[in-house]
C-alpha positions as CSV (number, residue, x, y, z in Angstrom):
1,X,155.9,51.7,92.1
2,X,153.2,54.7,92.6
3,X,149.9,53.0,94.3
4,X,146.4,54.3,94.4
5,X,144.6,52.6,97.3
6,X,140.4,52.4,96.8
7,X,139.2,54.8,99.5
8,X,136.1,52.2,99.9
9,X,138.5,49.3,100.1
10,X,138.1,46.8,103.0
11,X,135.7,45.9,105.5
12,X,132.1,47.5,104.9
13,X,129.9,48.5,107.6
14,X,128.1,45.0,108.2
15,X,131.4,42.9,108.4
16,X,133.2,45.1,110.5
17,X,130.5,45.0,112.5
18,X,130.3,41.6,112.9
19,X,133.8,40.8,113.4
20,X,133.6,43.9,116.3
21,X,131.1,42.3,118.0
22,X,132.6,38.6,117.7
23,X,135.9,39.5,119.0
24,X,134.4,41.7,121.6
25,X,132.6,38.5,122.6
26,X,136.1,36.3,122.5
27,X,137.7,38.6,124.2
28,X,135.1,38.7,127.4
29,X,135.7,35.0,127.5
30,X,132.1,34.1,129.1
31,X,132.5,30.9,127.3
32,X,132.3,28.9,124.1
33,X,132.0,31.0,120.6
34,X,130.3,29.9,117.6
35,X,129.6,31.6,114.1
36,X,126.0,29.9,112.8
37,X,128.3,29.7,109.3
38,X,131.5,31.1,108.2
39,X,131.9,34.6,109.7
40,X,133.1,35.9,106.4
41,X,134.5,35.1,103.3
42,X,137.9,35.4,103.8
43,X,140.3,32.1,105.0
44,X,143.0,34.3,106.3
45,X,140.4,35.9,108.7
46,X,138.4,32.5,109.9
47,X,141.9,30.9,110.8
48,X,142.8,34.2,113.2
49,X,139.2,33.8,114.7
50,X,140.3,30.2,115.0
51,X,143.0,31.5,117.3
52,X,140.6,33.2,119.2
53,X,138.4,30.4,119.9
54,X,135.8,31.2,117.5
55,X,134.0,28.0,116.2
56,X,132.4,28.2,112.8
57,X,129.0,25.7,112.8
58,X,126.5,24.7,110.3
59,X,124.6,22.3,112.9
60,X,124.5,23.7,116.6
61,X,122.7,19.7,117.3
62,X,124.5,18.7,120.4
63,X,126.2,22.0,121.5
64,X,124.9,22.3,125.0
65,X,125.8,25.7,126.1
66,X,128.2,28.7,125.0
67,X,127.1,31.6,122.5
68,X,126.2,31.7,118.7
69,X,126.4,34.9,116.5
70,X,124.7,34.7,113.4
71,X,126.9,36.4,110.5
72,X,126.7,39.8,108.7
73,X,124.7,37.5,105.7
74,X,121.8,36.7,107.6
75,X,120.3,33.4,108.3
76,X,116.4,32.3,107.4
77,X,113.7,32.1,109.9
78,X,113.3,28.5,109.8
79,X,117.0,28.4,111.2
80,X,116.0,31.6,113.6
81,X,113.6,29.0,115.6
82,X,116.2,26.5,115.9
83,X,118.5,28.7,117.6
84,X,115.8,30.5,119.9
85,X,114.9,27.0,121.0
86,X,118.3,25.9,121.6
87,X,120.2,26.5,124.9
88,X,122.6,28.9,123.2
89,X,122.4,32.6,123.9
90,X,122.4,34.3,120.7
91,X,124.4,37.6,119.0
92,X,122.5,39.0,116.0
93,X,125.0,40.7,113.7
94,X,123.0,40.5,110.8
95,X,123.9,43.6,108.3
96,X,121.3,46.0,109.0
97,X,120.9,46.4,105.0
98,X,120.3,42.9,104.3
99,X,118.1,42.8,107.2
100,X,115.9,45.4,105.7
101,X,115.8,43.4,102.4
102,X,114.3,40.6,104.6
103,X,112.0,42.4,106.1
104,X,110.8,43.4,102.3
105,X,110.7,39.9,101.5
106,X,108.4,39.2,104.2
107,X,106.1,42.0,104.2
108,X,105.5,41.7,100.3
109,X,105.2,37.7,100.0
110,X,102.2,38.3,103.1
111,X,100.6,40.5,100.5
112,X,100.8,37.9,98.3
113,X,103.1,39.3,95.9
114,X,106.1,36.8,93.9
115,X,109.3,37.5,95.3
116,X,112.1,37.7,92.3
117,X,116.2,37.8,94.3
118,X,118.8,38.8,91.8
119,X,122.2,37.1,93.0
120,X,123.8,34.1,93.6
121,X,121.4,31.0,94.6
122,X,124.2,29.5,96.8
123,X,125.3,32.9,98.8
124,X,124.6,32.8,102.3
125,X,122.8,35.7,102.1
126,X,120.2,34.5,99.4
127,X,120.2,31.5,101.0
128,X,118.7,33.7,104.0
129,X,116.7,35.8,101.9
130,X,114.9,32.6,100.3
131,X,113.7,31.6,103.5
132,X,111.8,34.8,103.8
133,X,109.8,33.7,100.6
134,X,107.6,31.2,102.6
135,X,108.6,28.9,99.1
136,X,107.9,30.9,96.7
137,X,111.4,33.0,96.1
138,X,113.2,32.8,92.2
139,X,116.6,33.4,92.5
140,X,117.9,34.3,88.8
141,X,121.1,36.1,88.1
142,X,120.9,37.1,84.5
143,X,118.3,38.9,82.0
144,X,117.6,36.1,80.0
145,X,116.6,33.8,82.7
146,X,113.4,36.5,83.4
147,X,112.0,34.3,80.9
148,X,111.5,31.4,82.8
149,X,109.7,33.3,86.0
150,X,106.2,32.4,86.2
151,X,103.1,34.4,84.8
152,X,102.1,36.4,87.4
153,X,100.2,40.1,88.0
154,X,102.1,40.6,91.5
155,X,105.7,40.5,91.5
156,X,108.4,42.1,93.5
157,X,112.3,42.4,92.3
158,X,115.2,42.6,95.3
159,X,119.2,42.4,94.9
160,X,121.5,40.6,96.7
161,X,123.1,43.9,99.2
162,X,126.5,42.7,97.3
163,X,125.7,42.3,94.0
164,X,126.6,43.6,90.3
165,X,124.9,47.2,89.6
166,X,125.1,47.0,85.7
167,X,123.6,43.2,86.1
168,X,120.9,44.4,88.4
169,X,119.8,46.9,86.1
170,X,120.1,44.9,83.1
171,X,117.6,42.5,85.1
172,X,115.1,44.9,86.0
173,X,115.3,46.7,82.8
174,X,114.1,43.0,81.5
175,X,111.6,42.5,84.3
176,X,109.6,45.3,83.4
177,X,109.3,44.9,80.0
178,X,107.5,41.4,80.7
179,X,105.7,42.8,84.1
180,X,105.4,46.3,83.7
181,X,103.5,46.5,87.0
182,X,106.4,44.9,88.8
183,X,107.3,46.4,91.9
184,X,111.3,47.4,92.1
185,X,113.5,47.7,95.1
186,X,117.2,49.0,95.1
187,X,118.6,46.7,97.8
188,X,122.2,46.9,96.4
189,X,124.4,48.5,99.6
190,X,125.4,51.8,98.9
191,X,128.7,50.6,100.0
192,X,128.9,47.9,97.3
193,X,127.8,50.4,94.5
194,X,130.6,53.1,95.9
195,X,133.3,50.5,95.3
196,X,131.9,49.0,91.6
197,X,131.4,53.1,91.1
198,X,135.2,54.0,92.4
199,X,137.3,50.8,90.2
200,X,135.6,52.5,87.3
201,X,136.6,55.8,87.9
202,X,140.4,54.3,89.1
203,X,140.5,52.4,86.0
204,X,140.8,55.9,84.1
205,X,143.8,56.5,85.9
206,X,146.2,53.7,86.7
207,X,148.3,50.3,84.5
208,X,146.1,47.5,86.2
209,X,144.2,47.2,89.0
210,X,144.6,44.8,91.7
211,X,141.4,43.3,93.9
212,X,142.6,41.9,97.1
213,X,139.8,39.5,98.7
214,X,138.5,36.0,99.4
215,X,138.5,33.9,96.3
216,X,135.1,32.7,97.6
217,X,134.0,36.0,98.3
218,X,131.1,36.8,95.8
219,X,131.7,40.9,96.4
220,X,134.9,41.1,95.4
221,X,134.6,38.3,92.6
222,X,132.2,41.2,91.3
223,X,134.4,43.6,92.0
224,X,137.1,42.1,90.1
225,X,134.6,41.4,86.7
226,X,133.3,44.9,87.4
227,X,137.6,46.0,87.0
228,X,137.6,44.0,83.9
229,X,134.9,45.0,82.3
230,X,136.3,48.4,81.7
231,X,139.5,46.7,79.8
232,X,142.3,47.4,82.6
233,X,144.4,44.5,83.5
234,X,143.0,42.9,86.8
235,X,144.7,40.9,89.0
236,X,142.3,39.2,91.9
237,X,144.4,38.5,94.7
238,X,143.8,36.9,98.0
239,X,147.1,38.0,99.5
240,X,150.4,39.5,99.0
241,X,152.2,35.9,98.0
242,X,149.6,35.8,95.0
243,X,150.9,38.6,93.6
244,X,152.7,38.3,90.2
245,X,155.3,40.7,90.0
246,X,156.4,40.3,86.2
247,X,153.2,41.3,85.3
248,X,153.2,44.5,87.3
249,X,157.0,45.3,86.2
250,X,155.9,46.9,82.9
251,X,153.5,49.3,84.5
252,X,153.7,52.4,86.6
253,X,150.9,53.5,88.8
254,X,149.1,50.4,90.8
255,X,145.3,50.8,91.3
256,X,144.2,48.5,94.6
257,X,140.8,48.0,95.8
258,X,139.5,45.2,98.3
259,X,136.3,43.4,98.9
260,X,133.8,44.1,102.1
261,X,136.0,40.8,103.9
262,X,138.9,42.4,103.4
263,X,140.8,43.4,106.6
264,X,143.6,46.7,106.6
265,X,146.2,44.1,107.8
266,X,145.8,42.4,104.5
267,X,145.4,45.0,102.3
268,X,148.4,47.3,103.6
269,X,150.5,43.9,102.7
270,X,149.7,44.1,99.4
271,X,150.4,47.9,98.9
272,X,153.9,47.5,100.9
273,X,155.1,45.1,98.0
274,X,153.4,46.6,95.5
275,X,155.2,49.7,95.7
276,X,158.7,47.9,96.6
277,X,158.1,47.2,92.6
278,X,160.4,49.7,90.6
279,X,157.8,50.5,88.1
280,X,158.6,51.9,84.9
281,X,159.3,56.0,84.9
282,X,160.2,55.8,88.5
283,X,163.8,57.0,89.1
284,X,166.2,56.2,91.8
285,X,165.9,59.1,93.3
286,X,162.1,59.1,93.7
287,X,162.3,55.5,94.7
288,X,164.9,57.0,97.6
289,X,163.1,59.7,98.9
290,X,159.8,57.7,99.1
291,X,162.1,55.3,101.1
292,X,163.7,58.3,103.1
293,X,160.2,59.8,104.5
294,X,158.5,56.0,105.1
295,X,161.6,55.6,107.1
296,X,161.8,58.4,109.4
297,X,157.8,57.9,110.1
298,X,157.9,54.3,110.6
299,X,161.5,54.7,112.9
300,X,159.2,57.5,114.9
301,X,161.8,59.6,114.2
302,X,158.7,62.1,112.7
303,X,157.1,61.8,115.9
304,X,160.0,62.8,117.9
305,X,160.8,65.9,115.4
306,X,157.2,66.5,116.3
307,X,157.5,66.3,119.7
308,X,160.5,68.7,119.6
309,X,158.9,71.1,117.5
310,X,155.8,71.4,120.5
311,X,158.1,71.8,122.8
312,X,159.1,74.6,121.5
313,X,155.4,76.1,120.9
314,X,154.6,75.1,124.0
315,X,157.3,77.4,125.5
316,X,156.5,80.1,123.2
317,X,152.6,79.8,124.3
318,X,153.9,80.4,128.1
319,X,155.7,83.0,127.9
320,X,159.4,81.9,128.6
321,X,162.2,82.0,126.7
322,X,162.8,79.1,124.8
323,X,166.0,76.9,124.8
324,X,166.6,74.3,123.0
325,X,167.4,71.8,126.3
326,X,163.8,70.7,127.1
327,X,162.3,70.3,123.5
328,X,165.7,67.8,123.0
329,X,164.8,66.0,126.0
330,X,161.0,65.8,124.7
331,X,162.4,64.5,121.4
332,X,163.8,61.8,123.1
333,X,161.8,60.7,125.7
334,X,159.4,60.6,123.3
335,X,161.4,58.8,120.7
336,X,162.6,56.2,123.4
337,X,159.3,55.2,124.4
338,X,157.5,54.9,121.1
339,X,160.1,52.7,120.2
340,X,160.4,50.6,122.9
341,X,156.6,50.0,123.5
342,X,156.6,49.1,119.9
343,X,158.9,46.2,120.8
344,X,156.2,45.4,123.9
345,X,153.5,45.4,121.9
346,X,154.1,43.7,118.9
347,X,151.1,41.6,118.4
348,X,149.1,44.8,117.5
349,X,151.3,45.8,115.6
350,X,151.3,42.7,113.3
351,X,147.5,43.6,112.5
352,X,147.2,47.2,112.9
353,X,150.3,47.8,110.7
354,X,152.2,45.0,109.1
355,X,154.5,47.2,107.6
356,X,155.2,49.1,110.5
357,X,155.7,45.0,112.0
358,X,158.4,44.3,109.1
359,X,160.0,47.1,110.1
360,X,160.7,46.4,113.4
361,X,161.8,43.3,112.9
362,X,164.1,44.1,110.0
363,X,165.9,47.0,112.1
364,X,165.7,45.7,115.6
365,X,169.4,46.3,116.7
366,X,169.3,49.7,114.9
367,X,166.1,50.4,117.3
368,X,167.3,48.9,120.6
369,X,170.3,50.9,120.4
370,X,168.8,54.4,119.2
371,X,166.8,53.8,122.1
372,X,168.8,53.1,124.8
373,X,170.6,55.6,123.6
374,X,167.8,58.4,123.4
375,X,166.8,57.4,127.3
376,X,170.4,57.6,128.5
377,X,170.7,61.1,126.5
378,X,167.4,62.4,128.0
379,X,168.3,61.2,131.3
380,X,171.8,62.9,131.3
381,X,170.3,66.1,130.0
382,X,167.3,66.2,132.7
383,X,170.1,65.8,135.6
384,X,171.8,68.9,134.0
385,X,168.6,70.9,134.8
386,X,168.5,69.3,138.5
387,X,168.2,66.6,140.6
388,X,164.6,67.3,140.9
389,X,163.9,66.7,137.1
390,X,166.2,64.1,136.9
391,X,164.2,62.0,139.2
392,X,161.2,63.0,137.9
393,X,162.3,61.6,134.5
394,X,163.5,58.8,135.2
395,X,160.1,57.9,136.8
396,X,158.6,59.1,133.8
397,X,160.7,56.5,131.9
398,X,160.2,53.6,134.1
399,X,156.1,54.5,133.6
400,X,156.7,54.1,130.3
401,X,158.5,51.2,130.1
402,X,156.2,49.5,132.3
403,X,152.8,50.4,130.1
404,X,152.7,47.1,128.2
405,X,154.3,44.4,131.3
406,X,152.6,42.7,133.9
407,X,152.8,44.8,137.1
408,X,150.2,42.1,139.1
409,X,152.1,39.1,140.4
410,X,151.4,35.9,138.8
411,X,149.3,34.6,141.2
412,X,146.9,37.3,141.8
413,X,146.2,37.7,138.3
414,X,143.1,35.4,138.4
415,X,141.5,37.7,140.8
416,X,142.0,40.8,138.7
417,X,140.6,41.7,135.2
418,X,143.9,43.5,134.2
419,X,147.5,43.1,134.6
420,X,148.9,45.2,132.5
421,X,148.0,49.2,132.6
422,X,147.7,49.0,128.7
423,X,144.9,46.4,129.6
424,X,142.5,49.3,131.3
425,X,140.1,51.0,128.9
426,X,141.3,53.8,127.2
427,X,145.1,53.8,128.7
428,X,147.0,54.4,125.9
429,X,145.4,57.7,124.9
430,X,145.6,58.9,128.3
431,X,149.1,58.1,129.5
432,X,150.0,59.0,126.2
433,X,148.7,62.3,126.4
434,X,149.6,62.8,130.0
435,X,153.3,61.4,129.5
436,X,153.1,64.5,126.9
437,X,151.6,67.0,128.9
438,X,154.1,66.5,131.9
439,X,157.6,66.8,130.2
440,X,156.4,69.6,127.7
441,X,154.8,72.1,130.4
442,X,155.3,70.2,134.3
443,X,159.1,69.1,133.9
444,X,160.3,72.8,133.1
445,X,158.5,74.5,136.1
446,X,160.9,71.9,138.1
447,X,164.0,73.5,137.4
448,X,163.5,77.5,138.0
449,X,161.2,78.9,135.8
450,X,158.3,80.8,137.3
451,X,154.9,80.2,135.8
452,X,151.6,81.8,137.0
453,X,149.0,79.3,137.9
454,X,146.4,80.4,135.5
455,X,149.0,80.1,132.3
456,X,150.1,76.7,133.4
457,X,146.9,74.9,133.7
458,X,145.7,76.5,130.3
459,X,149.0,75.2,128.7
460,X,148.8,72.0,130.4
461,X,145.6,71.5,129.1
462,X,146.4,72.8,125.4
463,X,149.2,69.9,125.2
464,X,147.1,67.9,126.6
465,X,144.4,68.2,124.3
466,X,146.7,68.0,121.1
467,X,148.5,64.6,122.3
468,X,145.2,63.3,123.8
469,X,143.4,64.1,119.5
470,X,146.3,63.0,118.1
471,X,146.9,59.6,120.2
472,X,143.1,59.0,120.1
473,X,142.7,59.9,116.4
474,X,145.5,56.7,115.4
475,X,143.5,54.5,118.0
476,X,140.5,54.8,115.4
477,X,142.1,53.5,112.5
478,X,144.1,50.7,114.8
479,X,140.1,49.7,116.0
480,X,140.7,45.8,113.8
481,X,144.3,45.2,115.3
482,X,143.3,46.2,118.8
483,X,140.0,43.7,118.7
484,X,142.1,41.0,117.4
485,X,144.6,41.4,120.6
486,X,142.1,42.1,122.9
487,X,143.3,45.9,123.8
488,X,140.1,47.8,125.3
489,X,140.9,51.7,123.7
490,X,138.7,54.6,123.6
491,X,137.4,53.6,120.2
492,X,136.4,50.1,121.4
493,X,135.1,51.5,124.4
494,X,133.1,54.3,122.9
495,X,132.7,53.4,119.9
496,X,134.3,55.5,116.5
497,X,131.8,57.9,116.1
498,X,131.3,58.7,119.5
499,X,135.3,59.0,119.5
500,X,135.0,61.6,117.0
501,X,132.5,63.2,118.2
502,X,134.4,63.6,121.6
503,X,137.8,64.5,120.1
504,X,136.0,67.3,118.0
505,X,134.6,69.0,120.9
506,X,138.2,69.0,123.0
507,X,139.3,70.8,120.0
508,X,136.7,72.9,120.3
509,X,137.7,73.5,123.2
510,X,141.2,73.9,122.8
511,X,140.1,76.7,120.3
512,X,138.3,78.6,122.1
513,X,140.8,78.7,125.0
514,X,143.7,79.9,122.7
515,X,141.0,82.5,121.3
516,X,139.9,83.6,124.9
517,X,143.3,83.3,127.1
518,X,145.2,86.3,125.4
519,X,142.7,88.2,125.5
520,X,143.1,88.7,129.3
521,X,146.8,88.1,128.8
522,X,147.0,84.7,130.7
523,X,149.4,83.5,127.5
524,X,151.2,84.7,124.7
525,X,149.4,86.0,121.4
526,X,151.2,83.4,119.7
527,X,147.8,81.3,120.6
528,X,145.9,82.8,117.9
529,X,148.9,81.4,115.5
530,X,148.4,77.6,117.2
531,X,144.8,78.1,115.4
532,X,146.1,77.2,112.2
533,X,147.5,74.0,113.8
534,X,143.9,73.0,115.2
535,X,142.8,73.8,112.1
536,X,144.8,71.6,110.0
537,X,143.9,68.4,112.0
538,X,140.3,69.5,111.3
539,X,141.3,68.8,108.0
540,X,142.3,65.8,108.7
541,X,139.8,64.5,110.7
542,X,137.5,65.7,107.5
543,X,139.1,64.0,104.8
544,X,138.9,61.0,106.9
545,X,135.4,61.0,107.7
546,X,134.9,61.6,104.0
547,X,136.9,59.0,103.1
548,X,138.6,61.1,100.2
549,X,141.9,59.4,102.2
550,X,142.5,56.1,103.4
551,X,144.3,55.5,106.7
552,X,147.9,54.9,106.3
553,X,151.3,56.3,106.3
554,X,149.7,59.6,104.0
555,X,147.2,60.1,106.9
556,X,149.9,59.8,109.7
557,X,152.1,62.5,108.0
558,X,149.5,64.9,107.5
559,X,148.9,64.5,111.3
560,X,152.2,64.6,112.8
561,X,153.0,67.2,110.9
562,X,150.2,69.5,112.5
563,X,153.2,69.5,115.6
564,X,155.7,70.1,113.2
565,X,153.8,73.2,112.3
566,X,153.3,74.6,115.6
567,X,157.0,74.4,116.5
568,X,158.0,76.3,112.9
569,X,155.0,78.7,113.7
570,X,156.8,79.4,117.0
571,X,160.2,80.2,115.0
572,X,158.3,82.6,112.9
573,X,156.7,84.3,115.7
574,X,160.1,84.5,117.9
575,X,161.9,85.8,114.8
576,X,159.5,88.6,114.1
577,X,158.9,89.9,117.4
């Protein structure tokens, strides 16, 4: 069955950052964790904190030591005092947005104005606003309870950051015709009005819709009314198991959105059995080719085809001839180790990519042996080319094997903060890229080929580049799984946008080399072709950032298919020359 997946569905900006900062507290370990409330509205995410050692409280009375983190909704000041007094040190993750609705509360109620919240009287975050009101707050949640606000000549009118656009203005609209001098803010989160904004407009196109969230989350119970409201069959969902697949059999294209306590583990769950629905119109061998292409990505077979197809580019760039020896041995190498590290580590897997999890598990022996087989194949091939790159790949191997097990003995590990080199910050985008780099450009200099100095450290440093973008560039969208296991990447280390910001200027970079280099004939023209390749994971990197695409298996072919390009742009330029 053909899903459309929200492009705002899932964690908005306050609870992701909430959850970032309380696993990056769990995961320092610098003792006890408490949430002052329920982190978030979602059961499925409060039990995984569980795991982690993260205590939900509603009374810190007898707690003697250890850190509190106050939610994403906000807490009120009265509650503020008790935790500065307390012995606690404290984590603020209150949502910036409902933080500036408090501060309007506040500043307006000194001024003696009536404070009027539009939401739910019993959401946390009202709750928190309320206390802002010095007393004096209404909560009301519908038009026709304006009437009952008392007379007043200076009065004020706030949402709740999650709440119902169409109610809100039906509420103001109300509010003014009884205070006209009323003042009016528009606290609603931009995010929250993108997502009621984008079900209407999916609605338009698609059977039913289905809204995958917290049953006591109030954000996507409004989500879900806003869905219904516009006539399409809605289905609210908290996860995959709730679905009801008899309903869903009669239709053909699946609308899914998610509320802001939504994480991707949950929602990629639902769209993986979703679309293992036959819907009606879709014929067998639609249903087999969708199969076909999820299976070769999720197998890393695409990523080895990619790797292959660099290879190839990457002898084309330098100047030598190109055989098809060393961009088989990248293929597997390549293929060997994604699969196997896969296998080593499967907890993130499990969060970052369920499906990718399921698959694993469902086609273990299939794996194993494709990869034993791919490392004895790449091992027989490098000892063809010499004993010098036979060695060198077999260390290569063992490196990668190695990435995600313990190299520090047992009984020093207390003395170090990793054991693991997957554990240092960053790792996995540098070996990767590295790993890359080495076998591509370093391996074939071992066995006779004759490189000047200048050409191999600016191809070195193009493959570098491409493998460090395209590693890095996953690790973003992995950022919830990686908390949640306790991986330090570049993401987590940097932060996303700093990550992006870095990864565009090494493409930059990379462009301007491939512009420059040929010019004083340091590598082959065929740079100015490898453009088109840096220019298509621009592309990516845009659509991303513009959300127009969510991340998932669509986003991972359009970039692995960026080396796919570049090896069939070095076909085309070895056939025309």
């Amino acid at each position: 069955m053909k899903v459309k997946l929200a492009t705002t569905a899932g964690f908005c900006m306050g609870v992701r950052r909430a959850m970032e900062m309380a696993l990056t507290a769990a995961n320092k370990n610098e003792g006890p964790l408490f949430t002052y409330g329920p982190l978030i509205h979602n059961k499925q995410v409060l039990d995984l904190l569980e795991l982690k050692n993260v205590t939900a409280v509603d009374d810190i009375t007898g707690i003697e030591g250890g850190i509190v983190l106050i939610r994403a909704h906000g807490i009120p000041p009265q509650q503020r005092k008790v935790l500065k007094s307390s012995p606690l040190k404290i984590i603020d993750a209150t949502c910036p947005r409902v933080a500036r609705v408090q501060a309007i509360i506040r500043y307006h109620t000194k001024k003696g104005y009536t404070p009027v919240i539009v939401g739910d009287r019993n959401h946390a975050e009202v709750i928190g606003l309320m206390g802002y009101g010095e007393g004096k707050a209404h909560v009301i949640n519908s038009p026709t309870e304006v009437l009952y606000l008392p007379e007043t000549d200076k009065m004020f009118v706030v949402a709740q950051t999650t709440q119902n656009e169409q109610i809100y203005d039906d509420v103001v609209k109300a509010v003014k015709k009884r205070y006209p001098d009323a003042l009016i803010f528009d606290t609603i989160c931009e995010t929250t009005s993108e997502r009621q904004r984008e079900v209407k407009a999916l609605s338009e196109s698609v059977d039913g819709i289905v809204v995958v969230g917290g049953y006591h989350s109030g954000n996507t119970r409004r989500l879900a009314q806003v869905s219904e409201a516009t006539g399409t069959p809605t289905f609210h969902i908290e996860t995959e198991k709730d679905l009801s697949k008899e309903k869903l059999l009669s239709m053909e294209v699946i609308g899914v959105t998610a509320g802001a306590s939504t994480p991707n583990w949950m929602i990629k769950n639902v769209v993986k059995e979703i679309e293992a629905i036959r819907g009606r119109g879709e014929t067998f061998i639609g249903q087999w080719t969708k199969k076909f292409l999820k299976f070769i990505l999720l197998s890393n077979l695409l990523v080895a085809l990619g790797a292959f197809s660099f290879s190839y580019a990457a002898a084309v760039l330098s100047g030598r001839r190109p055989n098809v020896l060393h961009p088989l041995l990248t293929m597997l190498y390549i293929y060997a180790m994604y699969v196997f590290n896969r296998f080593l580590d499967k907890d993130a897997s499990t969060y970052n990519d369920p499906e990718i999890a399921s698959f694993y598990r469902k086609h273990r022996k299939f794996l194993i042996i494709t990869g034993i087989g791919a490392i004895i194949g790449a091992l027989v091939i490098s000892l063809s080319l010499g004993m010098i790159p036979f060695l060198v790949m077999v260390g290569l191997c063992l490196l990668g094997i190695i990435y995600s097990i313990p190299v520090v003995p047992l009984n020093w590990r207390h003395l170090l903060r990793y054991s693991k080199i997957k554990d240092i910050p960053g790792s996995r985008t540098f070996s990767e890229a590295i790993a890359w780099a080495t076998i591509i450009i370093l391996l074939p200099l071992l066995e006779s080929f004759q490189m000047e100095w200048a050409t191999m450290v600016i191809c070195f440093f193009i493959v570098l580049s491409m493998a460090f973008v395209r590693s890095a560039f996953f690790d973003i969208f992995r950022v919830q799984g990686d908390l949640i296991v306790g991986l330090e990447t570049l993401p987590i280390t940097l932060g996303a946008k700093r990550t992006m910001t870095l990864l565009k200027w090494i493409m930059v970079s990379a462009g301007l080399i491939l512009i420059i280099a040929p010019l004083f004939n340091l590598v082959s023209p065929f740079s100015f072709l490898l453009l088109i390749c840096l220019l298509t994971l621009s592309l990516s990197f845009t659509v991303y950032e513009n959300r127009q695409i969510y991340p998932g298996l669509l986003l991972e072919y359009i970039v692995e298919s960026n080396l796919i390009l570049s090896g069939l742009l070095g076909l085309i330029w070895q056939v025309l020359r």
